[in-house]
BAMAR-54060 format. One record per atom (N, C-alpha, C): residue in one letter; x, y, z. Coordinates in steps of 0.001 Angstrom, whole numbers, padded with zeros to 6 digits, always signed. Layout:
aXYZ...
//
This chain:
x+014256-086359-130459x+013523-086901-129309x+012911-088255-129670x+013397-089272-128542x+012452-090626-129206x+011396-090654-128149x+010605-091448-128738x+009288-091419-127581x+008736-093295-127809x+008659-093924-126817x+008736-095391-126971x+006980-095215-126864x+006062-096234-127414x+004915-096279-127069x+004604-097841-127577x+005559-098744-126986x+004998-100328-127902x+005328-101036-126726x+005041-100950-125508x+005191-101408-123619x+004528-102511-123855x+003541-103013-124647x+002947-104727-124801x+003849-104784-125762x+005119-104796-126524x+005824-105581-126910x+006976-105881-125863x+007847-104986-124952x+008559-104968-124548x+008360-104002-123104x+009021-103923-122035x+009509-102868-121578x+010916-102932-120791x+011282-101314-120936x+012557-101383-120095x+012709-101941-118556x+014234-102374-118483x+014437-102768-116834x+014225-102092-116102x+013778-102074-115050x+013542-101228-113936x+015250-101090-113330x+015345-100116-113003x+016606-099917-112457x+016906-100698-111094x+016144-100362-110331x+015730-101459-109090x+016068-103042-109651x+015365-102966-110109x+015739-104648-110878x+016601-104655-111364x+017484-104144-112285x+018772-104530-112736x+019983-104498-111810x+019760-103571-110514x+020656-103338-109283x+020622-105020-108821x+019048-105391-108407x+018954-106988-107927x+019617-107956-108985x+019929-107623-109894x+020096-109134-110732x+021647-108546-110537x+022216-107901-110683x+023778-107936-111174x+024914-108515-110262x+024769-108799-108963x+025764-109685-108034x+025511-110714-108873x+023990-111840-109328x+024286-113158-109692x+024876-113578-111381x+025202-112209-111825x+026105-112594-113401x+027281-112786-113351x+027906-112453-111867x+029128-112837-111920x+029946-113021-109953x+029301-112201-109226x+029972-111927-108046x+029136-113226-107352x+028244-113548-107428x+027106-114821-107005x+026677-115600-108338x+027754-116385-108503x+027679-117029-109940x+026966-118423-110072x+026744-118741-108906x+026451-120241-108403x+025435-120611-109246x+025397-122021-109350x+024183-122601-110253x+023564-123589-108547x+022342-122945-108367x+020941-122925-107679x+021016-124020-107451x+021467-125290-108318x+021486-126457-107649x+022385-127376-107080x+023680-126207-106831x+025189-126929-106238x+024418-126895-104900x+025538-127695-103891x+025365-127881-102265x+026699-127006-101900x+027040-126666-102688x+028353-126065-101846x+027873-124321-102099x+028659-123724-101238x+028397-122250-100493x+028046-121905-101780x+028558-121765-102694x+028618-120674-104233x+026950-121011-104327x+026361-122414-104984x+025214-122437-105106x+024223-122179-104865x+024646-122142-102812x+023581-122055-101578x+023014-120417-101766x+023802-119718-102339x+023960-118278-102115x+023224-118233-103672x+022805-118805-104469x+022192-118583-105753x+020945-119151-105290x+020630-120586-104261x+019530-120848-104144x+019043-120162-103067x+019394-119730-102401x+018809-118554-101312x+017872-116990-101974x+018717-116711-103080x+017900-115698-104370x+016901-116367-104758x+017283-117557-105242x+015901-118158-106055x+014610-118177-105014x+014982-118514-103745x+013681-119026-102731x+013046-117492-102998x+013819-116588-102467x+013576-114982-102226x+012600-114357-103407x+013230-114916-104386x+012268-114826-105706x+010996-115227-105976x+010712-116533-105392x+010007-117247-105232x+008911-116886-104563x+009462-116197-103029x+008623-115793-101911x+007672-114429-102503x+008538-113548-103501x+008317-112468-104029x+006900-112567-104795x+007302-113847-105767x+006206-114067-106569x+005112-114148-105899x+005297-115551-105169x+003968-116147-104523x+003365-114582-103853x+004069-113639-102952x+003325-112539-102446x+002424-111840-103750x+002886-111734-104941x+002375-111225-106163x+001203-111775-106446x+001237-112925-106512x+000343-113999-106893x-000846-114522-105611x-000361-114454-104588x-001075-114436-103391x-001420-115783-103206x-000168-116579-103325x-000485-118405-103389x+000965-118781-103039x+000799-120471-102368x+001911-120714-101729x+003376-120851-102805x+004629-120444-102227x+005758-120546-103464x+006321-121767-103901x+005335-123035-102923x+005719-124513-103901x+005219-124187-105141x+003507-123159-105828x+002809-123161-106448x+003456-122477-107751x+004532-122020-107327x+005317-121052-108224x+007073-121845-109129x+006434-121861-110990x+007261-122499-111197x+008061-121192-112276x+009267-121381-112582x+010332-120343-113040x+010269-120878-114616x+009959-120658-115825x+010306-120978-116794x+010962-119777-117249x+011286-120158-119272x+011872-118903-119870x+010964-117984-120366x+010230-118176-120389x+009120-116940-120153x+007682-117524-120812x+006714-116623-120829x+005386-117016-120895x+005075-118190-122082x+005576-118082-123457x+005174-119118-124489x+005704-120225-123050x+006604-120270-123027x+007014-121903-122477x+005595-122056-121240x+005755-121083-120443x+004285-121190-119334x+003572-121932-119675x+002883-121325-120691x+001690-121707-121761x+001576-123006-122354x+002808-122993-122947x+002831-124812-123079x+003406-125507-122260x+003347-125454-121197x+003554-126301-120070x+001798-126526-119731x+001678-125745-119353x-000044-125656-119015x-000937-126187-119968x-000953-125806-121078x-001535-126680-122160x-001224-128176-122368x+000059-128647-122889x+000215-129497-123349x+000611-130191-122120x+001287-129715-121216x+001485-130715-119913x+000053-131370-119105x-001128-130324-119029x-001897-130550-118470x-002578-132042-119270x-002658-131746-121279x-003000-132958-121887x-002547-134266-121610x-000945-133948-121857x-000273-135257-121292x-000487-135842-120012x-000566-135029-118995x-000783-135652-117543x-002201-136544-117737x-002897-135978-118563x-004750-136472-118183x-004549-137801-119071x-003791-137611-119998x-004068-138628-121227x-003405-139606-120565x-001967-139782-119822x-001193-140411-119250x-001536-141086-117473x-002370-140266-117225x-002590-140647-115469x-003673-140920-115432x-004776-140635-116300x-006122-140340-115863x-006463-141572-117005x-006388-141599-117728x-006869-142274-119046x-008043-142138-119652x-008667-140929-120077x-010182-140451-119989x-010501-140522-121558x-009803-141092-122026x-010535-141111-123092x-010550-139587-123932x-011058-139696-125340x-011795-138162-125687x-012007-137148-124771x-011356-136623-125069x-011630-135155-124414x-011658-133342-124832x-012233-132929-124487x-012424-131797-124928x-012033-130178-124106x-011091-129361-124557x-010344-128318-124493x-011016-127016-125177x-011191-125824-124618x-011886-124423-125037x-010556-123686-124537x-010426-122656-125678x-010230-121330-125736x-010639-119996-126551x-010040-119277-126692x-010741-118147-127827x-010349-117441-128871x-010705-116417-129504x-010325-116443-130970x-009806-115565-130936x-009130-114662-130151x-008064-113783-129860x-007380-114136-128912x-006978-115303-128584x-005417-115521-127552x-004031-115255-128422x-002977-114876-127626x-002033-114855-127971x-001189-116005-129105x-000940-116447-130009x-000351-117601-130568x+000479-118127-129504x+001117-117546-128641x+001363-119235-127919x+000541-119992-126799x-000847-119504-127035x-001720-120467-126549x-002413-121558-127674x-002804-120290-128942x-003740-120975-129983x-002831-121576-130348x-001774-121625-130760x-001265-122602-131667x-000968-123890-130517x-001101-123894-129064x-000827-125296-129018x-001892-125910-129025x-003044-125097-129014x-004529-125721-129104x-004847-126201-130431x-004186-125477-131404x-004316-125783-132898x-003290-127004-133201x-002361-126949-132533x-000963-128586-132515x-001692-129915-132248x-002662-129696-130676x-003832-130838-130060x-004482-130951-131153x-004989-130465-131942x-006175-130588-132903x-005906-131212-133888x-004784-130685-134534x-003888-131611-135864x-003615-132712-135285x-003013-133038-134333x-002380-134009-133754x-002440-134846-132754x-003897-134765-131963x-003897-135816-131129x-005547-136009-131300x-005974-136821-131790x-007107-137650-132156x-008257-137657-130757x-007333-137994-130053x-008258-137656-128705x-008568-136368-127612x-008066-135452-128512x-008029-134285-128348x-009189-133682-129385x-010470-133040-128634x-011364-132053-128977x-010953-130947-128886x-011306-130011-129801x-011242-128343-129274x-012130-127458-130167x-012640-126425-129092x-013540-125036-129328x-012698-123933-129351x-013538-122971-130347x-012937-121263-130341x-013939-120840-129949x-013746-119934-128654x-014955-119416-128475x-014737-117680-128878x-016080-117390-129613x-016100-115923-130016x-016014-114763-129582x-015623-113823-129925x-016038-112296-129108x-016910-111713-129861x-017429-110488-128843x-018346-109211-128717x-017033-108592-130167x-017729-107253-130670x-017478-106115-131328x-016137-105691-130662x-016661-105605-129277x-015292-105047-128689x-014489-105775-127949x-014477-107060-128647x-013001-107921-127876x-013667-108300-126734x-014306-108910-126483x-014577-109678-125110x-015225-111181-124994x-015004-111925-124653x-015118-113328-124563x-017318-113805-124340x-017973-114120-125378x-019155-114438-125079x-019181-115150-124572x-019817-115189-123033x-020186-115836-121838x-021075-116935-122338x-022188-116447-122835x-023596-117357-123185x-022911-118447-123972x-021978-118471-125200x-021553-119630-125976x-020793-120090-125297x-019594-119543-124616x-018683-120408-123614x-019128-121327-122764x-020502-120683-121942x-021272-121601-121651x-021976-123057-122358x-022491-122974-123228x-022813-123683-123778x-021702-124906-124712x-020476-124364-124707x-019560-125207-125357x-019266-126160-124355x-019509-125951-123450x-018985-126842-121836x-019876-128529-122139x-018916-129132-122646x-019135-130742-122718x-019360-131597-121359x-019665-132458-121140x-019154-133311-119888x-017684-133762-119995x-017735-133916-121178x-015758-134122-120941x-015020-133152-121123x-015303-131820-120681x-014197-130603-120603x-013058-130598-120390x-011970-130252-120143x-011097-130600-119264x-010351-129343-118809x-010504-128933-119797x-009347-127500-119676x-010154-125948-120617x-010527-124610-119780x-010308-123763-120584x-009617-122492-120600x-008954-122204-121213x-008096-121296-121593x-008141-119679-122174x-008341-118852-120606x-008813-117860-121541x-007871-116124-121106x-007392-115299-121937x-006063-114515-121498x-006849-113463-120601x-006615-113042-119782x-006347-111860-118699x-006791-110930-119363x-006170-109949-120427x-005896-108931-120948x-005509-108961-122245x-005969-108611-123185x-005536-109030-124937x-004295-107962-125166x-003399-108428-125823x-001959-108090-125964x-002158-106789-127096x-003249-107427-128289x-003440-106379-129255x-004461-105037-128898x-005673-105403-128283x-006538-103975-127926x-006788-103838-126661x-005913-104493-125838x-006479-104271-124009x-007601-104711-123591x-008512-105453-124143x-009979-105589-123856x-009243-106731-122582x-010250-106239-121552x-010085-107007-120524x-010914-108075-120275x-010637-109418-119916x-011569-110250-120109x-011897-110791-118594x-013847-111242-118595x-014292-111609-117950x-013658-112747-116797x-012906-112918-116378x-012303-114136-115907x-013157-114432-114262x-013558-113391-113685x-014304-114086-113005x-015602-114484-112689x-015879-113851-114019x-017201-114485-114004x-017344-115806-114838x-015743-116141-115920x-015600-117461-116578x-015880-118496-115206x-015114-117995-114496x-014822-118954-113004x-015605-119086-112382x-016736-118209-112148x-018013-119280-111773x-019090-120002-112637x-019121-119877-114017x-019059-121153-115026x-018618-122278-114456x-016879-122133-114571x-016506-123546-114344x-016798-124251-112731x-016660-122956-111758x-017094-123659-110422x-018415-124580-110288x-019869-123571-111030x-020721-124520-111390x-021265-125955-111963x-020140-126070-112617x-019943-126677-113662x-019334-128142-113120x-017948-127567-112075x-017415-128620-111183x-018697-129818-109764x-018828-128396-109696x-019852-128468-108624x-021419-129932-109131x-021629-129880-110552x-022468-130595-111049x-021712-131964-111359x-020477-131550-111591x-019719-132932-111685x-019750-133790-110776x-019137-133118-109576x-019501-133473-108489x-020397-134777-107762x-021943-133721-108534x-022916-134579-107728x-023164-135710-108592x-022773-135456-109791x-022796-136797-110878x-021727-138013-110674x-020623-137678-110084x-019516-138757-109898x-018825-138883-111061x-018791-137515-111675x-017850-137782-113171x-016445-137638-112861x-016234-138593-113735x-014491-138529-114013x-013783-137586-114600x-014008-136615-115282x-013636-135286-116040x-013259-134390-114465x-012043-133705-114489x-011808-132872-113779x-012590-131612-114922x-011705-130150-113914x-011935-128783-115021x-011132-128306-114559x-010060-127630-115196x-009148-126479-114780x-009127-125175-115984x-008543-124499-115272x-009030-122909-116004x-007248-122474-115895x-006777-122285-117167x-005614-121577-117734x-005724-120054-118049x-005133-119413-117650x-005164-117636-118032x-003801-117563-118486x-003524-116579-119844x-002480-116177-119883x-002995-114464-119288x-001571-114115-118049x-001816-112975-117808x-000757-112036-117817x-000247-112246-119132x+001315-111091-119521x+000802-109611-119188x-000436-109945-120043x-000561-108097-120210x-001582-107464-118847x-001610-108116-117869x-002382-107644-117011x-001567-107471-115989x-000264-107740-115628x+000045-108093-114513x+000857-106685-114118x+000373-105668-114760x+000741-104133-114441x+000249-103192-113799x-001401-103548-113933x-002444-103036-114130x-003118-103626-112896x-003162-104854-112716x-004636-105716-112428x-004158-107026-111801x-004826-106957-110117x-004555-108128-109615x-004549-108995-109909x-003653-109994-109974x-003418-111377-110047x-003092-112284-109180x-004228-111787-108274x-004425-112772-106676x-005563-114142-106937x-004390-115330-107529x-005090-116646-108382x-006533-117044-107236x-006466-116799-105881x-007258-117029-104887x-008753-116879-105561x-008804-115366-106068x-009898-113968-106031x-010036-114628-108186x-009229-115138-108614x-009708-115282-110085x-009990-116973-110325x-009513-117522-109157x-009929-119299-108933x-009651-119953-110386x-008599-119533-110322x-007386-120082-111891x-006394-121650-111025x-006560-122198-111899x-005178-123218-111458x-003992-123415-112336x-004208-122691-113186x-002560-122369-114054x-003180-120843-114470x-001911-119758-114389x-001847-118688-114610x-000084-118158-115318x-000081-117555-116442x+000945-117503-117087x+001675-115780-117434x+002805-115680-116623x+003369-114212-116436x+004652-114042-117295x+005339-113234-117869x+006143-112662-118453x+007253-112139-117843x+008559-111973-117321x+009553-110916-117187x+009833-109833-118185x+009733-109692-118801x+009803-108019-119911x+008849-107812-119863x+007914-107802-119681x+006304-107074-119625x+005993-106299-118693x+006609-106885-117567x+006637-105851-115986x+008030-105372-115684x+008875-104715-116687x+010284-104137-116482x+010795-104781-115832x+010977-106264-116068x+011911-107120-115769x+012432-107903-116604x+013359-108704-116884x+014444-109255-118093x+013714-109796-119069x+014317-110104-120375x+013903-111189-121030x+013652-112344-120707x+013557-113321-121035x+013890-114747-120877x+013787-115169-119803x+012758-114788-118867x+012305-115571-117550x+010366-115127-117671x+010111-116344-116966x+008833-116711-116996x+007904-117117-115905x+006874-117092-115429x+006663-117718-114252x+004953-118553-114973x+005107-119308-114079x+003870-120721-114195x+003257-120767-113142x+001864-119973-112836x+001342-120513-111585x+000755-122172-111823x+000837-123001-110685x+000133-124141-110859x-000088-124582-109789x-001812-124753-109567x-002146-124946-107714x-001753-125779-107430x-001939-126064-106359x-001664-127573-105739x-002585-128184-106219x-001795-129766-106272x-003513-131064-107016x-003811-131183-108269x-002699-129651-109484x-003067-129642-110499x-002281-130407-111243x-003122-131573-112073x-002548-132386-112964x-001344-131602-114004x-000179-131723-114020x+000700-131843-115100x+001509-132228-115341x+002153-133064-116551x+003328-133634-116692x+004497-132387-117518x+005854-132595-117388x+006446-131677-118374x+006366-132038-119659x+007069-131285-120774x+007016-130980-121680x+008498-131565-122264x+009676-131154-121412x+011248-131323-121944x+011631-131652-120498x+012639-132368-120647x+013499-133361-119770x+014298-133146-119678x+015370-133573-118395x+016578-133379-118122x+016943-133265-116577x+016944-131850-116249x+017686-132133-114732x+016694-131776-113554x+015472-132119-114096x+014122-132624-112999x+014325-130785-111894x+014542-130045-112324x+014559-128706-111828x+012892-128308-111899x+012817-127133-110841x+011402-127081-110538x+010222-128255-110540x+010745-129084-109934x+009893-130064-109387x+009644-130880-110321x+010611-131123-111083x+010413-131821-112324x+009633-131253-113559x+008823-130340-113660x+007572-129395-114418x+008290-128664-115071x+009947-128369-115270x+010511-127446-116216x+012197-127640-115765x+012686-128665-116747x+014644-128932-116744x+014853-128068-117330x+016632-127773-116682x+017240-127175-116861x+017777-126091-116400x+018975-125376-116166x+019323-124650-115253x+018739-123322-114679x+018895-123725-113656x+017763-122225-113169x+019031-120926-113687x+017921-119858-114451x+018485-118979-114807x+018302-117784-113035x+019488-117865-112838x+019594-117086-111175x+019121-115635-111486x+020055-115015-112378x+019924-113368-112689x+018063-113258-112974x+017649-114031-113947x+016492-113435-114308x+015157-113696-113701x+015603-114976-112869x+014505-114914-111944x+014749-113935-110747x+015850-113725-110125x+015524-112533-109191x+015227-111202-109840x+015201-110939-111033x+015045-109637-111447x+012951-109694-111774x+013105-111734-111909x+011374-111570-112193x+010839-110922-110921x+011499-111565-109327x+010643-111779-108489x+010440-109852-107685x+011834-109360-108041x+011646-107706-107881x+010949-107045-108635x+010899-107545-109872x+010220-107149-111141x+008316-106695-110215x+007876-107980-109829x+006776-108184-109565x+006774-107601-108150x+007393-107796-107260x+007180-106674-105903x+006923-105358-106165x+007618-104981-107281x+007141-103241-107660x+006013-103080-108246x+005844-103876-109295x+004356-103963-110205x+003262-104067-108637x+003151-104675-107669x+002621-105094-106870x+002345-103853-106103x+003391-102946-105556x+003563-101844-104856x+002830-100311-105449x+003288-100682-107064x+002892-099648-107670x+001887-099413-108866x+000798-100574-108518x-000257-100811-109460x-001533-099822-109110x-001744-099384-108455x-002930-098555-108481x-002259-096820-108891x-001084-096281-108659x-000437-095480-109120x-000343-095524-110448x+000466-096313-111143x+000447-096433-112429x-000788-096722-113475x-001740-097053-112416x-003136-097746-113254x-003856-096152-113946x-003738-095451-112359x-004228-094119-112956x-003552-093148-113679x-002538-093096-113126x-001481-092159-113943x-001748-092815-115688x-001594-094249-116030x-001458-094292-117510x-002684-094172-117849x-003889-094499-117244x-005143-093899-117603x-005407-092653-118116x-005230-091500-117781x-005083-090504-118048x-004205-090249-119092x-003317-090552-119720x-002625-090472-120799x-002941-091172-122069x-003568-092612-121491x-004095-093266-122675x-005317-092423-123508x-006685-091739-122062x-007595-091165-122598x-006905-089802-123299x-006087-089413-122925x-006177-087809-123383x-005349-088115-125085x-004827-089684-125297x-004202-089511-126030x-005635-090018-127245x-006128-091087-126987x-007727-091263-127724x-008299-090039-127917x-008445-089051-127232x-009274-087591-127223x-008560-086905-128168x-007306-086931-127944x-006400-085818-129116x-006524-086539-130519x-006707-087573-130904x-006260-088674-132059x-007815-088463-132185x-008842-088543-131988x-010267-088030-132250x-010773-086963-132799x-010228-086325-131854x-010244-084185-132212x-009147-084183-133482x-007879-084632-133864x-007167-083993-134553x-007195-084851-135848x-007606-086073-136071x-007817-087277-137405x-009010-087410-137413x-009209-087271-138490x-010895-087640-139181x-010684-089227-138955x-012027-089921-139156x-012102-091086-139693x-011268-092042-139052x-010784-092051-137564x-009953-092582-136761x-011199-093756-135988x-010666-094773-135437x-011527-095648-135463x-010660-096372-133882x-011274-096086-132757x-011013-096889-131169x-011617-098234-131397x-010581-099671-131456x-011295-100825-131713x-011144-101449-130248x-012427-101340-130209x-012625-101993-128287x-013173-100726-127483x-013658-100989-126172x-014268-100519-125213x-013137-099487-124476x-013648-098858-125270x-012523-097693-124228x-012640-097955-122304x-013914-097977-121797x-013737-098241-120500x-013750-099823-120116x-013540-100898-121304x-012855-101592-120756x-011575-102526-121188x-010792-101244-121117x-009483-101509-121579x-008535-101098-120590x-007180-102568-120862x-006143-101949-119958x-005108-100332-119897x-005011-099816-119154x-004759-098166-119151x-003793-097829-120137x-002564-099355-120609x-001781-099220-121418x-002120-098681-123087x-003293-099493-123259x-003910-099792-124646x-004765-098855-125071x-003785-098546-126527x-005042-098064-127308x-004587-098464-128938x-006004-099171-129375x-006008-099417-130614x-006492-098860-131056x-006000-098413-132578x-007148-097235-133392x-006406-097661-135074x-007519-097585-135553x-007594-097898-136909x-007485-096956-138218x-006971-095954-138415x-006831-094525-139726x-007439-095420-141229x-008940-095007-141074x-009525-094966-142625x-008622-094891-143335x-008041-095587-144791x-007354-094949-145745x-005490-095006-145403x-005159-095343-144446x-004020-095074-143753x-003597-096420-143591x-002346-097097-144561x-001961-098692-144620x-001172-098730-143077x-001216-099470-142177x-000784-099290-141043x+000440-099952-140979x+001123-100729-141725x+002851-100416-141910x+002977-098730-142500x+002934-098493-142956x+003236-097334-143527x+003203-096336-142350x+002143-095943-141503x+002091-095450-139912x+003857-095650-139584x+003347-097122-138954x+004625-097380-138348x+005847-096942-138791x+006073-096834-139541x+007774-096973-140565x+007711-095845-140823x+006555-094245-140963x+006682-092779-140823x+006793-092870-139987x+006232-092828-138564x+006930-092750-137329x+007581-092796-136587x+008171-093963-137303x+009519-094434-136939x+010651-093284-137260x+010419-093232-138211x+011369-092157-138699x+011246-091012-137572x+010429-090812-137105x+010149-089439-136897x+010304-089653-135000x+010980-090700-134684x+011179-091061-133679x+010386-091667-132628x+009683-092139-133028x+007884-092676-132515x+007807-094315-132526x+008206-094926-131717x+007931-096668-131638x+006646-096859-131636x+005987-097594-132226x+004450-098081-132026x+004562-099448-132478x+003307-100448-132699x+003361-101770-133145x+001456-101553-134208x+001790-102653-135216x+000686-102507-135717x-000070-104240-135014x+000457-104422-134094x+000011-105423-133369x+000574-107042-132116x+000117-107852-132375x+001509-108392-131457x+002375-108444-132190x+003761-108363-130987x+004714-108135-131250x+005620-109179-132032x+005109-110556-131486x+005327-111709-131830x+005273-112545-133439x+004002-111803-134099x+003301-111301-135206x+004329-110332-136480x+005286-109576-135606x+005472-108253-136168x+006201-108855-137731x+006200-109549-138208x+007207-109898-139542x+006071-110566-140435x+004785-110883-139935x+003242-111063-140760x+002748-110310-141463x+002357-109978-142600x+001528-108862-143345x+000184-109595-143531x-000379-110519-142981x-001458-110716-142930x-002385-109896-141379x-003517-109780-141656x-004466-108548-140316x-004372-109141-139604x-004438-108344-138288x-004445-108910-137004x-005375-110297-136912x-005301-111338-136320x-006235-111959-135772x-007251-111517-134712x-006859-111086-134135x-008163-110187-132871x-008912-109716-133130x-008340-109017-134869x-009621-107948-134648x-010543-108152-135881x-010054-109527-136239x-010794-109915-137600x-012127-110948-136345x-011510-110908-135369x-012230-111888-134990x-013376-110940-134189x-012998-109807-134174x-013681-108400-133613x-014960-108415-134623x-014781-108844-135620x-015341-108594-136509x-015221-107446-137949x-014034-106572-137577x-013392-105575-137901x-013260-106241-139634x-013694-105447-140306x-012912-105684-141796x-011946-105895-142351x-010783-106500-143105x-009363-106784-143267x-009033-105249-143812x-009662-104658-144291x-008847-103367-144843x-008833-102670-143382x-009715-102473-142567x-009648-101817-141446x-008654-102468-140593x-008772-103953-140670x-007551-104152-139601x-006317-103738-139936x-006258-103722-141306x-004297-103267-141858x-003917-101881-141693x-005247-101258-141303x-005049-100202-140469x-005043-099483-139442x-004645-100813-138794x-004651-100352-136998x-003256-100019-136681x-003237-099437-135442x-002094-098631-135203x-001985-099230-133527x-001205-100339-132751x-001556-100368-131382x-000331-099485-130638x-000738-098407-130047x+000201-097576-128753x-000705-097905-127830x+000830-098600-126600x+001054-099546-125449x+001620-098309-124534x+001309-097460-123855x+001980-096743-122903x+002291-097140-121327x+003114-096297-121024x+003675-096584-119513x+003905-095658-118497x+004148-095761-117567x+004201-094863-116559x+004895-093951-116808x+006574-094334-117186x+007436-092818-117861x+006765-092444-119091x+005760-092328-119680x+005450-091290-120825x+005014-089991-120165x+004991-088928-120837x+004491-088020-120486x+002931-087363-121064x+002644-086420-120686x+002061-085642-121692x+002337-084658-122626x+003375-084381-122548x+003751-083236-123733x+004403-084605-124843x+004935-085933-124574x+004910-086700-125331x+003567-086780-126371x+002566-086903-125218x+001115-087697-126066x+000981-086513-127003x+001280-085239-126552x+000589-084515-127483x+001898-084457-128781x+002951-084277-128592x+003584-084456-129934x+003467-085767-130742x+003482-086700-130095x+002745-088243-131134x+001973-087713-131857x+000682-086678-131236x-000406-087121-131946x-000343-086034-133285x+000316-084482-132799x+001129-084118-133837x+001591-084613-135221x+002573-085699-134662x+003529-086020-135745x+002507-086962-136269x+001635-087690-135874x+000699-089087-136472x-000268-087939-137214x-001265-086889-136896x-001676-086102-137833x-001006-085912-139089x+000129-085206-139278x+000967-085411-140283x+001456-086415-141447x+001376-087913-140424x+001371-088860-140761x+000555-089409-141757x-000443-089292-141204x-001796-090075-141851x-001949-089462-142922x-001807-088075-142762x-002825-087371-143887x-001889-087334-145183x-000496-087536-144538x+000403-087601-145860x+000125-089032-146644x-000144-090143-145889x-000722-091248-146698x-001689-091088-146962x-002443-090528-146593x-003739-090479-147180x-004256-089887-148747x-003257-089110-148695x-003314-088157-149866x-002533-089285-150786x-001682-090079-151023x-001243-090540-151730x-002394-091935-152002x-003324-092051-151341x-004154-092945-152097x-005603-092135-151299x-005792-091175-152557x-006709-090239-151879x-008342-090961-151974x-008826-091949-153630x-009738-092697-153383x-010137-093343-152186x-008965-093761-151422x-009679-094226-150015x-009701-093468-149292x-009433-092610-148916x-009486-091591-148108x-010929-090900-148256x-011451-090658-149282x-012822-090219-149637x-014117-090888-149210x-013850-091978-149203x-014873-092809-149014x-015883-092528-147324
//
């Protein structure tokens, strides 16, 4: 029996969705930007896709751009937004915030600005114990020359859900003072929202985001497609060049199959988010409750009630957390000891060092990502076979285990 539990690294196609994508791999082969019938019939999917999103997103579908999936989003939004300001605006020094658990393809383009463009400022802003973005310093990092801050939806490694609308009336305030001053500094607010967009509205209206960054495999839809919210009015230049596709903001050929599989992808997530929110709720807790009751010295890193329904991180005292993984594996059990992106690092998570979490404790975290098809007679054999697990490592380096 295999039992998948790593849904923030990956998830399967929705069947629905793979039905929508398969006329355009070959029976509707057209490339989106011919004028002749073959194309018209590929760009007629794309609009449809489009329309899909924007309903997802709850914003108009000029606002909606198609990349290859979220890293590219991300640095479109980041580094496009720099270039546009540095290039149109000419503002001089400026200064950029994000936080100390984003995904690497946000931090590292914030960490690229920093090495590399002189007129580029940047802040990390800290978290709480349990993964959550401090309001009071975020506040206070807010320069007059802000320009951009950047902060994720939903953390990929422990689910901690982050404040975003209450970041957003920060920055509304914030605009609002600009305002009456006559400053030249705009403010825009970047979210990456891969891991939320299962769970948790992403109506940009209601979170007053002007770039927002989504995934296709995250919501059982393909690899290699991406979506970019970007409001209207919002400064950005691209990144890579070529055949001025999506409004110039991202060349190159529209991939037909995987954006209609994004834009069905997201009509279902849309349809079936308060269903699935509770249903995996209930599985996540009962699976924290069993992993409590049945392992000593087991350790929930983050707010159990405020975490996405997928997530649960937990840490085994004494228990090297490759070693987890790679018994379990065996034993037919997918898990991740963190992002997925990460997975070939033997250095500790970043999140949860930034949690504050100890490096021996972080090398022993264990993240299970669940989904709507799990069951419960699943959760309870995981937690089975992970009892087994642990205690067999444990015993082999029993000094830590004692402690």
């Amino acid at each position: 029996m295999k039992i998948y539990l790593d849904h923030s690294a990956t998830t399967p196609v929705d069947e629905k969705v793979l039905k929508a994508m398969n006329p355009y791999f070959s029976e509707k082969f057209g490339n989106a930007t011919s004028i002749h019938m073959f194309g018209q019939a590929a760009s007629v999917a794309v609009q449809n896709a489009r329309e899909n999103t924007a309903l997802f997103l709850s914003c108009d579908p000029k606002e909606v751009v198609f990349t290859s999936g979220a890293t590219e989003a991300n640095n479109i939004a980041i580094l496009g937004l720099v270039r546009a300001l540095e290039t149109k605006r000419g503002l001089g020094k400026i200064h950029i915030i994000t936080s100390t658990i984003e995904h690497p393809a946000v931090l590292e383009c914030f960490q690229f600005l920093e090495r590399n463009n002189d007129n580029v400022e940047v802040d990390y802003i800290p978290v709480d114990k349990e993964g959550v973005v401090d309001l009071d310093k975020l506040e206070k990092k807010i320069k007059e020359n802000t320009v951009l801050i950047s902060v994720m939806y939903v953390n990929n490694e422990t689910g901690a859900v982050q404040p975003l609308e209450k970041i957003s009336e920060i920055i509304e305030k914030t605009k609002e003072k600009r305002a009456q001053e006559n400053s030249k500094f705009p403010l825009y607010f970047h979210t990456d929202a891969v891991q939320a967009a299962n769970f948790f509205s992403c109506n940009v209206k209601n979170l007053k985001v002007d770039l927002l960054s989504l995934s296709g495999h995250k919501v059982y839809g393909p690899k290699g497609i991406g979506v970019l919210f970007v409001k209207e009015k919002t400064l950005l230049m691209a990144v890579q060049f070529g055949g001025h596709q999506e409004r110039g903001l991202r060349s190159g050929t529209l991939n037909v199959p995987g954006i209609v599989g994004m834009g069905e992808a997201l009509l279902l997530a849309k349809g079936q988010r308060k269903e699935n929110f509770e249903k995996v709720s209930k599985l996540r807790d009962l699976l924290i409750e069993e992993v409590k009751k049945n392992i000593p010295k087991s350790v929930l890193n983050g707010d159990q009630k405020n975490i996405s329904p997928s997530h649960a991180n937990i840490s085994f005292e004494g228990a090297e957390g490759e070693a987890v993984l790679l018994d379990l594996d065996f034993e037919g059990i997918a898990v991740s000891t963190g992002s997925a992106c990460a997975s070939g690092s033997l250095k500790p998570s970043h999140v949860l060092l930034a949690m504050g979490i100890p490096s021996k404790e972080a090398h022993s975290a264990i993240r299970f990502t669940l989904d709507k098809e799990n069951t419960k007679e699943e959760i309870e054999l995981v937690v089975k076979k992970l009892s087994a697990v642990v205690s067999r490592i444990r015993k082999m380096a029993p000094e830590i285990a004692k402690k």
